[in-house]
C-alpha positions in Angstrom: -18.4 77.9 57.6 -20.5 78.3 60.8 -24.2 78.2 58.4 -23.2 75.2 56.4 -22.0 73.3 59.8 -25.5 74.1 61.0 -27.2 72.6 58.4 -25.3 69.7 58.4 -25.8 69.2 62.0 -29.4 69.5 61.2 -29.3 67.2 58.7 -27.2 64.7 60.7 -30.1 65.0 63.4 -32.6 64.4 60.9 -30.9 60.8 59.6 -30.9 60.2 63.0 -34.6 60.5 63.7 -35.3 58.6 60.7 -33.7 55.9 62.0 -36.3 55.0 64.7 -38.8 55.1 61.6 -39.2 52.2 59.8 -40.2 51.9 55.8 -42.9 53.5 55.2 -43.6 55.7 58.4 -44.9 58.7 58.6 -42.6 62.0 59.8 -43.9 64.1 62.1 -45.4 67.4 60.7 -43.1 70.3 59.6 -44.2 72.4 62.9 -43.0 69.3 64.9 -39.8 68.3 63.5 -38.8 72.1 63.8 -39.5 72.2 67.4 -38.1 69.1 68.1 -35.3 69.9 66.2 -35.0 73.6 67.4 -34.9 74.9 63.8 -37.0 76.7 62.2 -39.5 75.3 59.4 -37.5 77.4 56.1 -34.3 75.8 57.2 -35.8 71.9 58.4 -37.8 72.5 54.4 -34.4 72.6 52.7 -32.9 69.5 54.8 -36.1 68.1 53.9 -35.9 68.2 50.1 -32.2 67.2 50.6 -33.7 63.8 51.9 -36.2 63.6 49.6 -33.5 64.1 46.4 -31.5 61.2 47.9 -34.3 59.3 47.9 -34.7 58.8 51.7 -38.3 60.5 52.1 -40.7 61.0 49.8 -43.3 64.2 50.3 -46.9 63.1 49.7 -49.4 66.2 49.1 -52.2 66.5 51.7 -50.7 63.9 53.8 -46.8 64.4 54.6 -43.5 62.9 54.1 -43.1 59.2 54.7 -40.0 57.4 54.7 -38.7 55.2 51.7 -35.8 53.8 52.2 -34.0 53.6 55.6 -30.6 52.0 54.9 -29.7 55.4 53.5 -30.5 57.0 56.6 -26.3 56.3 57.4 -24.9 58.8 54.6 -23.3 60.3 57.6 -20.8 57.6 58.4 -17.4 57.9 59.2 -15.3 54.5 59.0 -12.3 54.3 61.5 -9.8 51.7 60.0 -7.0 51.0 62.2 -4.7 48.4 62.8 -4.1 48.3 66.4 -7.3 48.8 68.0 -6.0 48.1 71.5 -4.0 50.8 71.6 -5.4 53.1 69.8 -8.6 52.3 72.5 -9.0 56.1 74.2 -8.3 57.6 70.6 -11.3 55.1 69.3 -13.4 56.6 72.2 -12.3 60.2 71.7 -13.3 60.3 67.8 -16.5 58.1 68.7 -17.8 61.1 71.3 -16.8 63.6 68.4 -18.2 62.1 66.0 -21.8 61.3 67.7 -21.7 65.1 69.2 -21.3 66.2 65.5 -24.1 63.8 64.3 -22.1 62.1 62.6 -21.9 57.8 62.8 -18.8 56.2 63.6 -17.8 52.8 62.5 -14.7 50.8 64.3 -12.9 48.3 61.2 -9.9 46.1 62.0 -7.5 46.3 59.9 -5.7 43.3 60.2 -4.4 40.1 58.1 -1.8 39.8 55.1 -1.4 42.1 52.3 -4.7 40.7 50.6 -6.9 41.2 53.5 -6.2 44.7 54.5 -6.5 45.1 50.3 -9.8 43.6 51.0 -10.9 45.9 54.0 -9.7 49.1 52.5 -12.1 48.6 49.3 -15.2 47.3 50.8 -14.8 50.8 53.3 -14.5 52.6 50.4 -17.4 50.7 48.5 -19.6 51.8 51.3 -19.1 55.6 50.2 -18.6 56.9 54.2 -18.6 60.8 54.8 -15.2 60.4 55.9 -12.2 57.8 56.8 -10.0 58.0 59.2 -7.1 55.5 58.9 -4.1 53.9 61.5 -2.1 52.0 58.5 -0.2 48.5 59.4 3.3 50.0 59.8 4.4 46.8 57.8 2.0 47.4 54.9 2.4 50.7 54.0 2.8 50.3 50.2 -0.5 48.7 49.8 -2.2 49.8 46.6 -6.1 50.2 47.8 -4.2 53.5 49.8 -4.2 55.0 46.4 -7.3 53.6 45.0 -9.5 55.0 48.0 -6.8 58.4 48.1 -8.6 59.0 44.0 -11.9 58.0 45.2 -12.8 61.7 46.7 -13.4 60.3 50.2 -12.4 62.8 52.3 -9.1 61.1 54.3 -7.3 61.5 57.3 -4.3 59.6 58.7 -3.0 59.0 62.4 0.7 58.6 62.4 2.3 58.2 59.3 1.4 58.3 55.7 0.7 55.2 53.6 4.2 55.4 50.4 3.2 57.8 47.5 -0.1 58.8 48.9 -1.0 62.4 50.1 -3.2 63.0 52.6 -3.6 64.9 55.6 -2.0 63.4 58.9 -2.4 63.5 62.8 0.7 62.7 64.5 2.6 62.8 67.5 7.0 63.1 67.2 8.1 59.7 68.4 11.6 61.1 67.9 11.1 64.8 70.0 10.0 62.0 73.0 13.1 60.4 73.1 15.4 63.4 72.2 13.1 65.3 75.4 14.1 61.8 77.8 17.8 62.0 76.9 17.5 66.2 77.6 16.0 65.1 81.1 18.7 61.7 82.0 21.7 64.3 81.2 20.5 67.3 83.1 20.3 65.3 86.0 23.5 64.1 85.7 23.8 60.9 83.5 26.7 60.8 81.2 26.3 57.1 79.9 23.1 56.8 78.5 21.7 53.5 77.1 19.2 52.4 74.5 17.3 49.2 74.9 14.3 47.5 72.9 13.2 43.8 72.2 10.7 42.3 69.8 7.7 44.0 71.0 7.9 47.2 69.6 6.5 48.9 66.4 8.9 48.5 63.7 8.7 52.3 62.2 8.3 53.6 66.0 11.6 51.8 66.8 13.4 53.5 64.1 12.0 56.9 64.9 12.5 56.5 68.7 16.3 55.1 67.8 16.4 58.6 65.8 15.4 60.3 68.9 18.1 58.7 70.9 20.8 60.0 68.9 19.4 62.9 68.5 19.3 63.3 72.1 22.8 62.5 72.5 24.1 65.4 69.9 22.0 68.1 71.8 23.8 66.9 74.8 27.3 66.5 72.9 27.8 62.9 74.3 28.4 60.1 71.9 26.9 56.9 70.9 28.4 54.3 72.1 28.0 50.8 70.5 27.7 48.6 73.3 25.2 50.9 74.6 22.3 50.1 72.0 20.8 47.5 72.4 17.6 46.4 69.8 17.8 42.7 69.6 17.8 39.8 71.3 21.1 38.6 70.4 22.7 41.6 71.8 20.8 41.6 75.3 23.5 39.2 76.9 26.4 40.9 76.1 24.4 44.2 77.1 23.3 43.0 80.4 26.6 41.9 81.5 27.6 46.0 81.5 25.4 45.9 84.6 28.0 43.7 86.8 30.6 46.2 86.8 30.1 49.7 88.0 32.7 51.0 85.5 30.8 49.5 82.5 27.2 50.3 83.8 25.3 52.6 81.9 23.9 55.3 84.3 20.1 55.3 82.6 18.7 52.9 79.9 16.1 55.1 77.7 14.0 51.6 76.7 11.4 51.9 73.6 8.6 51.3 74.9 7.7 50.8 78.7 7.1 47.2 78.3 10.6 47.0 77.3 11.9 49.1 80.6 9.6 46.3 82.8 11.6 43.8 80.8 15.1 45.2 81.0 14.4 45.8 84.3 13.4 42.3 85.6 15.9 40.8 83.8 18.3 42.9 86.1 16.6 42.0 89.0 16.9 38.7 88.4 20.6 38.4 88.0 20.6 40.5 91.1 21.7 43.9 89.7 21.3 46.6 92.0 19.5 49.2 90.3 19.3 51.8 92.6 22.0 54.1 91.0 20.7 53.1 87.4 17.6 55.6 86.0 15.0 54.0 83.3 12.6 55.6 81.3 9.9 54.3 79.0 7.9 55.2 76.3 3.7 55.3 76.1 2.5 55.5 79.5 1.1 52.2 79.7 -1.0 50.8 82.5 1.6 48.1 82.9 4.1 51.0 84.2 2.4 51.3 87.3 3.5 47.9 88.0 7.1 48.4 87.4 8.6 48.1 90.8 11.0 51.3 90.8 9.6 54.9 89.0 10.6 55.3 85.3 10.3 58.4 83.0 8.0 58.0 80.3 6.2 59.9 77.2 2.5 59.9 77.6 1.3 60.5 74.1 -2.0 62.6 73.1 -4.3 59.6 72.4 -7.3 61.3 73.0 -6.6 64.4 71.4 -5.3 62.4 68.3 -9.2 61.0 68.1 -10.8 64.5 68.9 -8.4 66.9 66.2 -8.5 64.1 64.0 -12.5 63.9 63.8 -12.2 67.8 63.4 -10.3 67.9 60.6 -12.5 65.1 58.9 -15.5 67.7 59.8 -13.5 70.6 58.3 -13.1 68.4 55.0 -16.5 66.4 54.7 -18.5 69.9 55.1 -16.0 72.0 53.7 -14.5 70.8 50.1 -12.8 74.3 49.6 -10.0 72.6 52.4 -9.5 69.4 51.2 -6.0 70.0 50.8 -4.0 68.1 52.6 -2.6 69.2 56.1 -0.2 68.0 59.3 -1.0 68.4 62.7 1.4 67.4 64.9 0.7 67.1 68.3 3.4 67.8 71.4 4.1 64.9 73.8 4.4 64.9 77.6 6.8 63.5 79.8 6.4 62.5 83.2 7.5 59.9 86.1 5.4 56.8 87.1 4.2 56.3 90.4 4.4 52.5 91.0 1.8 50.5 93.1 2.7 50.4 96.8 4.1 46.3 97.4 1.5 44.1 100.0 
């Protein structure tokens, strides 16, 4: 494994020279390259005829190789399509730095719009033939047909998150559910006994089912059961919910909320009505920068965003310069929870 990731590190180096070369430009000579390259001139020969059989240089005797067609200087690409690019921003940055240390080329794609555009976006990827995709599906268009058409294309694949309906591939994920379940664990060793659930509108659709998941789950580790008016996870029920607050013998001890927008919102809401929350503990969900903000600590799962980007470029490595493991293959990455420190007030 360790030669053939050589050599492909070589040749990744090479593409990249090229590309400072235009169209008919001369390389350097053989003795050059390698010492530029820090190869030596047997190994830089057979990355050398590798080009030349693609069609990118063409060897001319008595004067050297000269470079024929540039645009194919990018066989290295690897396309990143993903849906939410904003939050997905340190992962983005994480696979970029892997992927440019690796010499490979990176390419951000949005995928956004209806079921026809992402259709649209997921075959002109595949059109361009990439080294390697790495793809964060629309949680509400999972059943999208171009999954399978590029999944039988041979592209090597890997997913963050979840996988797209009837495709197999291998995935990078994190356990929204063990987050929750782990918060719950935390709220009843420190004493709570009526633990809460609350989410609004702004909260991934499939996340919000798995973190629900992880609620109750939480609750059966701790042998405490759910109680109805104690989930909240629409807007219609967040009246009737927030009027629990107004009576200590109705008020739920700690509020697990989905997200850590939602805590900021439960939590103002409160405020506003002029709940006193001191007795009441929140917790949150993804470490936002928007926690710091919040104007009482809150527990919260900080997931592995950067080492999502960085394990999932390394398995597209593995797969792109290895065929013999292809097969597909989970990853599952643990979570970490901690307690916000909120800015100091004036």
């Amino acid at each position: 494994m360790a030669r053939r990731t050589t050599y492909h590190t070589l040749l990744g180096r090479l593409e990249k020279r090229l590309l400072l070369l235009e169209e008919g430009a001369l390389l350097p000579s053989e003795q050059s390259l390698a010492e530029e390259l820090q190869t030596s001139k047997p190994t830089l020969r057979i990355a050398l005829a590798e080009l030349a059989e693609r069609g990118v240089i063409r060897k001319i005797n008595g004067v050297g190789s000269v470079v024929t067609r540039r645009e194919s200087t990018l066989s290295r690409e690897i396309v990143f399509l993903c849906h939410d690019i904003r939050f997905f921003a340190e992962t983005l940055e994480a696979f970029g730095i892997q992927c440019s240390g690796n010499n490979y080329f990176s390419s951000i794609v949005s995928l956004h719009g209806d079921t026809l555009s992402q259709e649209r976006i997921i075959d002109t990827a595949a059109k361009r033939n990439p080294s390697g995709i790495l793809i964060y599906a629309d949680p509400r268009h999972l059943e999208l047909n171009a999954y399978k058409r590029l999944a039988a294309s041979g592209i090597p694949l890997v997913f963050l998150m979840r996988l797209p309906k009837s495709v197999k591939g291998s995935l990078v994920t994190f356990d929204n559910a063990e987050g929750i379940t782990g918060l719950v664990g935390k709220l009843y060793r420190s004493g709570c006994r009526k633990i809460a659930l609350y989410g609004d509108t702004d909260v991934n659709p499939l996340a919000a089912v798995e973190r629900t998941n992880g609620y109750l789950q939480g609750l059966r580790k701790c042998r405490l059961r759910p109680k109805k008016k104690y989930i909240c996870l629409t807007q219609k029920e967040a009246d009737a919910f927030t009027t629990l607050f107004r009576k200590k013998e109705t008020a739920p001890d700690a509020v697990c909320c989905l997200n850590d927008v939602c805590a900021g919102n439960l939590i103002a809401r409160l405020a506003k009505d002029g709940i006193d929350l001191s007795e009441i503990r929140f917790t949150g969900f993804d470490n936002l920068p928007l926690a710091k903000f919040i104007p009482q600590p809150i527990l919260t799962v900080n997931p592995p965003m950067h080492k999502l980007g960085m394990e999932a470029a390394r398995m597209l490595f593995r797969s792109i310069e290895n065929p013999a493991f292809r097969r597909p293959v989970c990853k599952k990455l643990p979570v970490e929870i901690l307690r916000t420190k909120p800015f100091l007030k004036g």
